[in-house]
mmCIF file of the N, C-alpha and C atoms, coordinates in Angstrom:
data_MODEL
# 
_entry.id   MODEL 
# 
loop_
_atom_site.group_PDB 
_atom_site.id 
_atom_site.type_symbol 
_atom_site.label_atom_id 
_atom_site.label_alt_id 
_atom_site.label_comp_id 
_atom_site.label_asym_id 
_atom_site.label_entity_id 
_atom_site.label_seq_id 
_atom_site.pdbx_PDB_ins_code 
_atom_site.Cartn_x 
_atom_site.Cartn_y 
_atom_site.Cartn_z 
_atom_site.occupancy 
_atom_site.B_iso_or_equiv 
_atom_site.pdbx_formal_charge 
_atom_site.auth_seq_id 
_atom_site.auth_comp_id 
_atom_site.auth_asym_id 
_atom_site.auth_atom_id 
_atom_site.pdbx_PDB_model_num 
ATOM 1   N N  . UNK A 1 1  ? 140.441 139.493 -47.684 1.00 0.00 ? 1  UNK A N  1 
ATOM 2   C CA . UNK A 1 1  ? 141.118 140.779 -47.739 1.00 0.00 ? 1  UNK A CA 1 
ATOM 3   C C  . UNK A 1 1  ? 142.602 140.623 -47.432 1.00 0.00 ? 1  UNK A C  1 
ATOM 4   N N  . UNK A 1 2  ? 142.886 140.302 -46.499 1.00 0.00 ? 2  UNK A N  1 
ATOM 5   C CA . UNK A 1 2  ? 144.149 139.625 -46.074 1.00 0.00 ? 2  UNK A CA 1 
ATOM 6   C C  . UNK A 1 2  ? 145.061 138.864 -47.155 1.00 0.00 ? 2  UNK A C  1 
ATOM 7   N N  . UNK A 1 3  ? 144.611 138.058 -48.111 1.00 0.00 ? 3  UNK A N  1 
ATOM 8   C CA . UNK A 1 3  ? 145.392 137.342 -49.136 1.00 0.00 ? 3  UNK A CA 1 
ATOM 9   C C  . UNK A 1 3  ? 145.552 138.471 -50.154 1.00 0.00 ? 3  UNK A C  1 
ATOM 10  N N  . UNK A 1 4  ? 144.451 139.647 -50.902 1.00 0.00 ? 4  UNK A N  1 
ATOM 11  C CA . UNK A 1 4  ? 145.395 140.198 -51.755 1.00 0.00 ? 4  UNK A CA 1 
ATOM 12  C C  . UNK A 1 4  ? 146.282 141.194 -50.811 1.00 0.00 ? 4  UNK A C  1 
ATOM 13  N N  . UNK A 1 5  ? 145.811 141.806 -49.788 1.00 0.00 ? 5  UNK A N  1 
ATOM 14  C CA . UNK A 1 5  ? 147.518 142.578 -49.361 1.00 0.00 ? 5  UNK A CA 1 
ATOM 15  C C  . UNK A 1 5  ? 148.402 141.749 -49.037 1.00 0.00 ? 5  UNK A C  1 
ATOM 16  N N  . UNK A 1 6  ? 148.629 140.790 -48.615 1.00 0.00 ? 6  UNK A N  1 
ATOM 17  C CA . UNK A 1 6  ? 149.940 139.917 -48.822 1.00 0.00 ? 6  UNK A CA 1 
ATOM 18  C C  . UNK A 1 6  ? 150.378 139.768 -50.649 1.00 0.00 ? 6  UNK A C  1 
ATOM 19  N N  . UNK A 1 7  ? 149.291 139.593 -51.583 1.00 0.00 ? 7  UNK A N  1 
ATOM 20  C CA . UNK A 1 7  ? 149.407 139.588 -52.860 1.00 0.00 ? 7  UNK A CA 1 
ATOM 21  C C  . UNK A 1 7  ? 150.012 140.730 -52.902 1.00 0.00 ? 7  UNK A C  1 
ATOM 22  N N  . UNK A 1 8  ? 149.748 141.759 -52.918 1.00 0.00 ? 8  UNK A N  1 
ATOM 23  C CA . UNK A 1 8  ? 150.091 143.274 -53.636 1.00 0.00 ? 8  UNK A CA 1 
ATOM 24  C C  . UNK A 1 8  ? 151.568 143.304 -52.748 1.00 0.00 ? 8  UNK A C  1 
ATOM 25  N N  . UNK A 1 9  ? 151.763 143.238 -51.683 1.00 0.00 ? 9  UNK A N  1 
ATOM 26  C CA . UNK A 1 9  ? 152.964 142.953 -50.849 1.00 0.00 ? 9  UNK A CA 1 
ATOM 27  C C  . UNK A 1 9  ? 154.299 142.048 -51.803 1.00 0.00 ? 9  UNK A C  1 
ATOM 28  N N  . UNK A 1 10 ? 153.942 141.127 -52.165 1.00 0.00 ? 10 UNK A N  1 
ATOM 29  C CA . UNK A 1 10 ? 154.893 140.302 -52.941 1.00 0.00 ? 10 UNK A CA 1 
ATOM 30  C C  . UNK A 1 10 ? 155.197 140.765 -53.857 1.00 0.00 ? 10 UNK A C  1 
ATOM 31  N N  . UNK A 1 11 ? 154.145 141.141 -54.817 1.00 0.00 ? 11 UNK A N  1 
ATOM 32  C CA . UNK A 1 11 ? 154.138 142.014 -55.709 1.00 0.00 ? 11 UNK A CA 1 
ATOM 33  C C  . UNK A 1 11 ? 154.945 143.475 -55.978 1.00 0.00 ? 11 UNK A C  1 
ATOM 34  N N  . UNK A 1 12 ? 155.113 143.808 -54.554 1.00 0.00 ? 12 UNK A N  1 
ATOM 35  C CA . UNK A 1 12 ? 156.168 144.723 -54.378 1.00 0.00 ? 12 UNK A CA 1 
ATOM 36  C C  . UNK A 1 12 ? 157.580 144.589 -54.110 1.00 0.00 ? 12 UNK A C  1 
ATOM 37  N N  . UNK A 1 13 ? 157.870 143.198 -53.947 1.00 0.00 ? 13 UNK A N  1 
ATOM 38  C CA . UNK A 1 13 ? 158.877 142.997 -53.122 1.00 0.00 ? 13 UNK A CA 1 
ATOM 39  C C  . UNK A 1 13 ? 159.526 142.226 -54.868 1.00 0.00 ? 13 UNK A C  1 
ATOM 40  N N  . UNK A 1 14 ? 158.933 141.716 -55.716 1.00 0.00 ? 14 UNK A N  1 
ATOM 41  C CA . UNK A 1 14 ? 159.270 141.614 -57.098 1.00 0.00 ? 14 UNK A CA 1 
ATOM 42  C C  . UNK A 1 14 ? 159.620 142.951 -57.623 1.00 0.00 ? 14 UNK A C  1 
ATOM 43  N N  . UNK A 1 15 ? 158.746 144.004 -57.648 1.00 0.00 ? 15 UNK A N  1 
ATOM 44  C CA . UNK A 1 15 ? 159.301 145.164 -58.250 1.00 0.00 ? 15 UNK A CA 1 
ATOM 45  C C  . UNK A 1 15 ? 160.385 145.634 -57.767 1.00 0.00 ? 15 UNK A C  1 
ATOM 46  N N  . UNK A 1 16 ? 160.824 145.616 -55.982 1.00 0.00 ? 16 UNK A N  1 
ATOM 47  C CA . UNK A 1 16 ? 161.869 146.173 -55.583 1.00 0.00 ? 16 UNK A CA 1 
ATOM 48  C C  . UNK A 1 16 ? 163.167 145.700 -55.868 1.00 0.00 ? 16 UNK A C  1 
ATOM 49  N N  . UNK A 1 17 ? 162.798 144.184 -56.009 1.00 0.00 ? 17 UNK A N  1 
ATOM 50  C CA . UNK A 1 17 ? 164.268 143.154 -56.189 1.00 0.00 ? 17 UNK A CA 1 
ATOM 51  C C  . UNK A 1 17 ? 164.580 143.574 -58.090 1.00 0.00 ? 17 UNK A C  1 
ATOM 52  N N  . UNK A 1 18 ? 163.325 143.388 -59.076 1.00 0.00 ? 18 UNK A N  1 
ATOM 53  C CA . UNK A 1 18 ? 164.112 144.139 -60.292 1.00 0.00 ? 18 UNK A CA 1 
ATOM 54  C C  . UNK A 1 18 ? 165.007 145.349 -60.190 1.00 0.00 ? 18 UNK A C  1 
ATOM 55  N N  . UNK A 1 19 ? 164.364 146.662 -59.425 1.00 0.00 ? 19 UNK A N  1 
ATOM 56  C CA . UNK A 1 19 ? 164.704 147.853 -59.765 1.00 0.00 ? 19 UNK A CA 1 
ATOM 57  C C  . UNK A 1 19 ? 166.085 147.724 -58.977 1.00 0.00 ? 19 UNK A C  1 
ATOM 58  N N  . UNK A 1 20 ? 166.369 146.922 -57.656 1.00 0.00 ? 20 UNK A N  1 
ATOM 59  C CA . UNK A 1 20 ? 167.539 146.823 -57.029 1.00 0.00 ? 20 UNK A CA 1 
ATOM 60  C C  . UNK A 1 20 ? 168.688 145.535 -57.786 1.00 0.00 ? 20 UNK A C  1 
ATOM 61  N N  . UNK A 1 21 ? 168.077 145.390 -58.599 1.00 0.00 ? 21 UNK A N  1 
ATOM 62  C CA . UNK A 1 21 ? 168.919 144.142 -59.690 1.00 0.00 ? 21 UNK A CA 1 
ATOM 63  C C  . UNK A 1 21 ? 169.214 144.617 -60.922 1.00 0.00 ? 21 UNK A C  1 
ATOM 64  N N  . UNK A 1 22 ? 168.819 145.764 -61.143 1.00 0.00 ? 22 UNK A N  1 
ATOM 65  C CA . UNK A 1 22 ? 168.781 146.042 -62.563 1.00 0.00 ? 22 UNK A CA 1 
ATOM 66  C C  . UNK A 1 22 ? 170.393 146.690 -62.977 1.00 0.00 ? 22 UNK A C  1 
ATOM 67  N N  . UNK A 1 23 ? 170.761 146.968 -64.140 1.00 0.00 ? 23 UNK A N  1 
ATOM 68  C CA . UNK A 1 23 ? 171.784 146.850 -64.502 1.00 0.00 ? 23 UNK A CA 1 
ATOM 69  C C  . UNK A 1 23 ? 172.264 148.486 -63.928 1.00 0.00 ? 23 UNK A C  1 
ATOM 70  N N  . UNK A 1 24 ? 171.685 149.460 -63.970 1.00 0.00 ? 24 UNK A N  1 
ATOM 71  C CA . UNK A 1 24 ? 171.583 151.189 -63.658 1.00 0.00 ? 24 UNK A CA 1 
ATOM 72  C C  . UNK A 1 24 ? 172.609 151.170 -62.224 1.00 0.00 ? 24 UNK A C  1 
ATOM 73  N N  . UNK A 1 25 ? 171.704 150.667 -61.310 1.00 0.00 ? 25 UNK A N  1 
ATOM 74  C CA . UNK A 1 25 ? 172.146 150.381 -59.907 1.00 0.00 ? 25 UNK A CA 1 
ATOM 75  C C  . UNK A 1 25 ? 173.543 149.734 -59.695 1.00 0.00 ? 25 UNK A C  1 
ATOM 76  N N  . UNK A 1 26 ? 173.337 148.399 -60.199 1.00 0.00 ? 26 UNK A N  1 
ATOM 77  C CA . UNK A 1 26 ? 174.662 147.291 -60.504 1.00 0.00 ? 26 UNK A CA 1 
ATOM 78  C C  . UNK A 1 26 ? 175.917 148.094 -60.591 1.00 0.00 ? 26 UNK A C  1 
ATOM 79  N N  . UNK A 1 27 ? 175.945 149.199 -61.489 1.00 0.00 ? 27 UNK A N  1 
ATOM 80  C CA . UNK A 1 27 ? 177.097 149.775 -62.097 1.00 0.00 ? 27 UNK A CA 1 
ATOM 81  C C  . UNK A 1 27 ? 177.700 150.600 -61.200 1.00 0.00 ? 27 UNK A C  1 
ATOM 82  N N  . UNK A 1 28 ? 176.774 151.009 -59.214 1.00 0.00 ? 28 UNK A N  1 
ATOM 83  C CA . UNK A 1 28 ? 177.514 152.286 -58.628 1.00 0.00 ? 28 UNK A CA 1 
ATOM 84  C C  . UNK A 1 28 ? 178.366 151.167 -57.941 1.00 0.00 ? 28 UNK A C  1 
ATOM 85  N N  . UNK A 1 29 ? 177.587 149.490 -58.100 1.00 0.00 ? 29 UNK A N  1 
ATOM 86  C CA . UNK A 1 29 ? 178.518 149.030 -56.808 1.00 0.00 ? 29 UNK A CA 1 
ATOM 87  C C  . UNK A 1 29 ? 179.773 148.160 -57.081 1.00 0.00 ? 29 UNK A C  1 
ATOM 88  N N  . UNK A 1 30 ? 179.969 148.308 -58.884 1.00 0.00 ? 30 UNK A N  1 
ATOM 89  C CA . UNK A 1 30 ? 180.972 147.580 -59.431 1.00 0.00 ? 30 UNK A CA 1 
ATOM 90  C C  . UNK A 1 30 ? 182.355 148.190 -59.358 1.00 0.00 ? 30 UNK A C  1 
ATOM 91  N N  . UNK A 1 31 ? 182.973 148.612 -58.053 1.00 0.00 ? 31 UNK A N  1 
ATOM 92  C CA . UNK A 1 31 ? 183.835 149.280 -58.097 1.00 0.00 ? 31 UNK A CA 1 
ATOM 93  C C  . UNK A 1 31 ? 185.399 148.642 -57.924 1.00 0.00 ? 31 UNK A C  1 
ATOM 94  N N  . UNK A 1 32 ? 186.428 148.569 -57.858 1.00 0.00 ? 32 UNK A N  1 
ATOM 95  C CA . UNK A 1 32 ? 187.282 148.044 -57.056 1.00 0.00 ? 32 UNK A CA 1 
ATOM 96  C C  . UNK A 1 32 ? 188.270 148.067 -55.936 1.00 0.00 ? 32 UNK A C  1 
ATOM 97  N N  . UNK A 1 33 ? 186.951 147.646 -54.708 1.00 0.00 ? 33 UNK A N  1 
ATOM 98  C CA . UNK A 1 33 ? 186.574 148.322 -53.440 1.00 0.00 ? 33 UNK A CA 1 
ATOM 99  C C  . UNK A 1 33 ? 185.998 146.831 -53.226 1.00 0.00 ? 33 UNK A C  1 
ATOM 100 N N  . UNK A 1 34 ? 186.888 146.376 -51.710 1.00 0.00 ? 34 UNK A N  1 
ATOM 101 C CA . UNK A 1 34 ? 186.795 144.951 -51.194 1.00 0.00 ? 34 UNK A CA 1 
ATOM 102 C C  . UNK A 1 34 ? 186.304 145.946 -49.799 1.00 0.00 ? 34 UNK A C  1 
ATOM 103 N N  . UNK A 1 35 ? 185.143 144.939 -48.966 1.00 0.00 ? 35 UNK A N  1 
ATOM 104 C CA . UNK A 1 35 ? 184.600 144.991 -47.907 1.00 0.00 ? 35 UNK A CA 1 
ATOM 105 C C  . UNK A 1 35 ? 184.335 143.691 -47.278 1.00 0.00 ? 35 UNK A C  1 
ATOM 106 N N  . UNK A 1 36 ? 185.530 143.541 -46.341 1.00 0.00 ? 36 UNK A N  1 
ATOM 107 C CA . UNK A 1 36 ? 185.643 142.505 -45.383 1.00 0.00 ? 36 UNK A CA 1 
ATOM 108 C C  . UNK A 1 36 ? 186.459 141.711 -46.425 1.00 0.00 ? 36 UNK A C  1 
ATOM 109 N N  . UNK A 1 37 ? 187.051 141.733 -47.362 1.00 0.00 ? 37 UNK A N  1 
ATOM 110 C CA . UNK A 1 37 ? 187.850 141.309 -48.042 1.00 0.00 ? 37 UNK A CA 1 
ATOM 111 C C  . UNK A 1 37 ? 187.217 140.799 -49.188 1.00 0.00 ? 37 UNK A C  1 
ATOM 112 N N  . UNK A 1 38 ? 185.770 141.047 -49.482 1.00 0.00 ? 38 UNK A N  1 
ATOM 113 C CA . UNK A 1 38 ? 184.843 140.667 -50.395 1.00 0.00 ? 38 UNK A CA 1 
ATOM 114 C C  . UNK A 1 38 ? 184.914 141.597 -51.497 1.00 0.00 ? 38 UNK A C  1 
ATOM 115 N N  . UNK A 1 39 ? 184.322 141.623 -53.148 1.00 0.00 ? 39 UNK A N  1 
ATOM 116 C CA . UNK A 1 39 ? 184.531 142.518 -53.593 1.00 0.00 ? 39 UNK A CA 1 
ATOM 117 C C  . UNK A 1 39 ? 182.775 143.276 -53.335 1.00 0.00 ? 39 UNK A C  1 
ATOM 118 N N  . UNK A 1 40 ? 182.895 144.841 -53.356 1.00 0.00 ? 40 UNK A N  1 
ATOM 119 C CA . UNK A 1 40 ? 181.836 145.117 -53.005 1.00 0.00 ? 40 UNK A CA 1 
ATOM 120 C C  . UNK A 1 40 ? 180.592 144.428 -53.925 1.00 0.00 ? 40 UNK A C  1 
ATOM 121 N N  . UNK A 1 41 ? 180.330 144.328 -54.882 1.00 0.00 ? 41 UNK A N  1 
ATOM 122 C CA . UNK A 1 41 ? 179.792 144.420 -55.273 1.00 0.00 ? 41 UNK A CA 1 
ATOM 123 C C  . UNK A 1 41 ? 179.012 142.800 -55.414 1.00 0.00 ? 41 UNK A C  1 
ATOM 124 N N  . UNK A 1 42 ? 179.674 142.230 -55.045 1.00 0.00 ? 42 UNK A N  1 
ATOM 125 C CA . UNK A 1 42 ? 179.430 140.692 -54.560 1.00 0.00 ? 42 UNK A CA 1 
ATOM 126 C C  . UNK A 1 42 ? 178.805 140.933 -52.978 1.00 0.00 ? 42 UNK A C  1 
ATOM 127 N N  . UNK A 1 43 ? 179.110 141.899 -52.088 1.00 0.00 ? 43 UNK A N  1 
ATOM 128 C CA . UNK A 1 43 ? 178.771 141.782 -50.753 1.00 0.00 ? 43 UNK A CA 1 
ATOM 129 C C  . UNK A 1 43 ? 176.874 142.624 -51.514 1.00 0.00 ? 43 UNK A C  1 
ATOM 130 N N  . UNK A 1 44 ? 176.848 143.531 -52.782 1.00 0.00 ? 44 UNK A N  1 
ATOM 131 C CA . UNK A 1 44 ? 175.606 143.914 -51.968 1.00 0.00 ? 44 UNK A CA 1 
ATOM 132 C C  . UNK A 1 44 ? 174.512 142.763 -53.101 1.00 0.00 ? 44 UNK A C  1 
ATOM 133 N N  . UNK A 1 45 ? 175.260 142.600 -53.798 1.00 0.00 ? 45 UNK A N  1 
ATOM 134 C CA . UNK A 1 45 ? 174.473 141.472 -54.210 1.00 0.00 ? 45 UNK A CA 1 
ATOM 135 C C  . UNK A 1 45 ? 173.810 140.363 -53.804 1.00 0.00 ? 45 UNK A C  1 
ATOM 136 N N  . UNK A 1 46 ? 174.708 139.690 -52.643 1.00 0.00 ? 46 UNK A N  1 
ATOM 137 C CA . UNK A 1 46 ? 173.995 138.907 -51.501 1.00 0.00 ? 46 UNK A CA 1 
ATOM 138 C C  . UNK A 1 46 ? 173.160 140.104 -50.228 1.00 0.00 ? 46 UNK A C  1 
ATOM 139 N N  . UNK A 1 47 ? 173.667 140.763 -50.092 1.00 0.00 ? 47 UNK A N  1 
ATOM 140 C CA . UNK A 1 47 ? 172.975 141.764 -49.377 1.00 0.00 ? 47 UNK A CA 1 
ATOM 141 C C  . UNK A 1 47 ? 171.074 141.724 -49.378 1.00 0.00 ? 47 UNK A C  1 
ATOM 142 N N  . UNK A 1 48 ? 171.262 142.597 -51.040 1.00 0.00 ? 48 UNK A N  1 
ATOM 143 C CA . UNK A 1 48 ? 170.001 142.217 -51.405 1.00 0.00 ? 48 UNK A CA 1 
ATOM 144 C C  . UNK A 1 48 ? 169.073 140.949 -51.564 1.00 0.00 ? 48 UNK A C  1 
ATOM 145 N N  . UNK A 1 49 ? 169.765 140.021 -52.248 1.00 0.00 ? 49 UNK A N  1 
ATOM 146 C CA . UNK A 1 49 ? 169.358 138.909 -52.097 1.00 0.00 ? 49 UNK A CA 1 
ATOM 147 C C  . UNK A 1 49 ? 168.456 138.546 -50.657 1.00 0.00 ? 49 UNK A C  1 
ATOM 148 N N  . UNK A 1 50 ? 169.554 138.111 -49.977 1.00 0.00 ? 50 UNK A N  1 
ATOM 149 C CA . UNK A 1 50 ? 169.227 138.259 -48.204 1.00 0.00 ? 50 UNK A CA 1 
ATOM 150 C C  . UNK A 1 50 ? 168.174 139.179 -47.987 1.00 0.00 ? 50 UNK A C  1 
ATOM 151 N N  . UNK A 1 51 ? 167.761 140.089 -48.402 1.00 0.00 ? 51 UNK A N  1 
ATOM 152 C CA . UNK A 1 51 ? 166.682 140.937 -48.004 1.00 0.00 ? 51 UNK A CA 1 
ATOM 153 C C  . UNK A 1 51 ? 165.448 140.767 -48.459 1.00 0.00 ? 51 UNK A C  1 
ATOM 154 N N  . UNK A 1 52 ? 165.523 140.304 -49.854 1.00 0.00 ? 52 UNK A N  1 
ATOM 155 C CA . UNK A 1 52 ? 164.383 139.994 -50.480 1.00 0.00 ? 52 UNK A CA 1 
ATOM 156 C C  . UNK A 1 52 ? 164.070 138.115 -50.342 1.00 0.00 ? 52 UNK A C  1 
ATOM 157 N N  . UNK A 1 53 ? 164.697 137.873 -49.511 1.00 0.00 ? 53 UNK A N  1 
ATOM 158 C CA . UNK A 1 53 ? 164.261 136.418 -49.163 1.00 0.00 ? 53 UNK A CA 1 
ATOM 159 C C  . UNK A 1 53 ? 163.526 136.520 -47.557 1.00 0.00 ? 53 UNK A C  1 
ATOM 160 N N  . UNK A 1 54 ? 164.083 137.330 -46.939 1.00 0.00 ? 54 UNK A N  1 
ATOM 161 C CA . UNK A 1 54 ? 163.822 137.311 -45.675 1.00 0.00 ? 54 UNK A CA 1 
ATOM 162 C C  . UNK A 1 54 ? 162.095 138.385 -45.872 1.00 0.00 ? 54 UNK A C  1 
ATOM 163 N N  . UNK A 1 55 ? 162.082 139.216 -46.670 1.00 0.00 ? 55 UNK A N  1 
ATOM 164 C CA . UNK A 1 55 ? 160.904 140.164 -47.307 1.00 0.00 ? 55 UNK A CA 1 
ATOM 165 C C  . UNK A 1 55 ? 159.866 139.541 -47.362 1.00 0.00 ? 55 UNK A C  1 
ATOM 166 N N  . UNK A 1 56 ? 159.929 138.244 -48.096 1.00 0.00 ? 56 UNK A N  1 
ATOM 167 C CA . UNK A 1 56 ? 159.053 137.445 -48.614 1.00 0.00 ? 56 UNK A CA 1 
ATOM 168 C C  . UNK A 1 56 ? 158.732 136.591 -47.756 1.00 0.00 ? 56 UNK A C  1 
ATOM 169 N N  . UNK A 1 57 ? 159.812 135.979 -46.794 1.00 0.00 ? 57 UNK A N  1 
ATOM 170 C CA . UNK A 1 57 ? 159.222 134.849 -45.669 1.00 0.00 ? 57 UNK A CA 1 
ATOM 171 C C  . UNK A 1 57 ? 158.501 135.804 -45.023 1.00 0.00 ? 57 UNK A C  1 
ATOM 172 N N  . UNK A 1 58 ? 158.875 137.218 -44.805 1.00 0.00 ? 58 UNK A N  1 
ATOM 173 C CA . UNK A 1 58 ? 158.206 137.998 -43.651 1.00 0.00 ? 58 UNK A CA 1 
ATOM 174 C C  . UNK A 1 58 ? 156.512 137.653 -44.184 1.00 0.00 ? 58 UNK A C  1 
ATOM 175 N N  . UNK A 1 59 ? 156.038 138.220 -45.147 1.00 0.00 ? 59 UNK A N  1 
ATOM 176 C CA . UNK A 1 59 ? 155.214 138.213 -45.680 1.00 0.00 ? 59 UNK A CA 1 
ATOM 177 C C  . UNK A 1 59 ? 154.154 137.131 -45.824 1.00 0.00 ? 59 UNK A C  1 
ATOM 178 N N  . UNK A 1 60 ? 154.910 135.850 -46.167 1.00 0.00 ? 60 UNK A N  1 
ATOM 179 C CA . UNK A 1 60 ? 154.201 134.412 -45.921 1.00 0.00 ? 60 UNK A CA 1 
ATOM 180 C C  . UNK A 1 60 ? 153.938 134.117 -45.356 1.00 0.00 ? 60 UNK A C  1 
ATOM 181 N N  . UNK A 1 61 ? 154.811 134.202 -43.770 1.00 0.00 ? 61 UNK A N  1 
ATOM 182 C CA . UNK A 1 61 ? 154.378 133.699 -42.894 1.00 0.00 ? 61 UNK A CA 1 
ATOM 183 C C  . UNK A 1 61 ? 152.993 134.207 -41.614 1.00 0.00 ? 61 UNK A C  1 
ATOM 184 N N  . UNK A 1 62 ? 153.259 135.981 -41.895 1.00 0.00 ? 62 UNK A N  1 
ATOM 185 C CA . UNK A 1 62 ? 152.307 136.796 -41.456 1.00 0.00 ? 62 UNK A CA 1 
ATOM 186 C C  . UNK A 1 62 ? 150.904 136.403 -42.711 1.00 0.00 ? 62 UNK A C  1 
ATOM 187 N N  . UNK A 1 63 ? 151.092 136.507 -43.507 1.00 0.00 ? 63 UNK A N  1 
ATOM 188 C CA . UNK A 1 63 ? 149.815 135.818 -44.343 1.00 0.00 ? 63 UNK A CA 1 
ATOM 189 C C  . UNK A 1 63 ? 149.224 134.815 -43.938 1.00 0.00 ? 63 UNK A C  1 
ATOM 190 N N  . UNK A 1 64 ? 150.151 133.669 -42.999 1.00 0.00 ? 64 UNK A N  1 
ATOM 191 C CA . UNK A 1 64 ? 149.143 132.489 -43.175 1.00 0.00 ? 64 UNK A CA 1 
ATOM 192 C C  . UNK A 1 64 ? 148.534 132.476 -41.294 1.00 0.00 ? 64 UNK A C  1 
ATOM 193 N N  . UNK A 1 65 ? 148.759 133.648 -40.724 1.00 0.00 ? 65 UNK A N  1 
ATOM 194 C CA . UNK A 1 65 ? 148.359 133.560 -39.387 1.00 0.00 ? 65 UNK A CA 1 
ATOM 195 C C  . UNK A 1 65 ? 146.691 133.643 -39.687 1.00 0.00 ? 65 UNK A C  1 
# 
């Protein structure tokens, strides 16, 4: 039971990283607007990134207890 909700879990964390990658979204943060001297849209790009890596270790590693 435990392996498919970690399954369906990942599975979500794929759908969230498309819909937060997709081109719709992309376009509010392509502005020209630096944060921390970054351009935004480079900061939420790693942002997300960073989230959906850390999403997924969360997930793996609570899976394999």
């Amino acid at each position: 039971m435990r392996k498919g909700l970690a399954g369906q879990r990942l599975v979500a964390v794929f759908i969230a990283g498309l819909l937060l990658l997709n081109h719709p979204l992309l376009t509010l943060f392509d502005r020209p607007v630096s944060l921390f001297g970054l351009p935004l849209l480079h900061v939420y790009l790693f942002t997300v990134w960073a989230g959906l890596v850390a999403a997924v270790a969360w997930i793996v590693e609570r899976g394999a207890r």
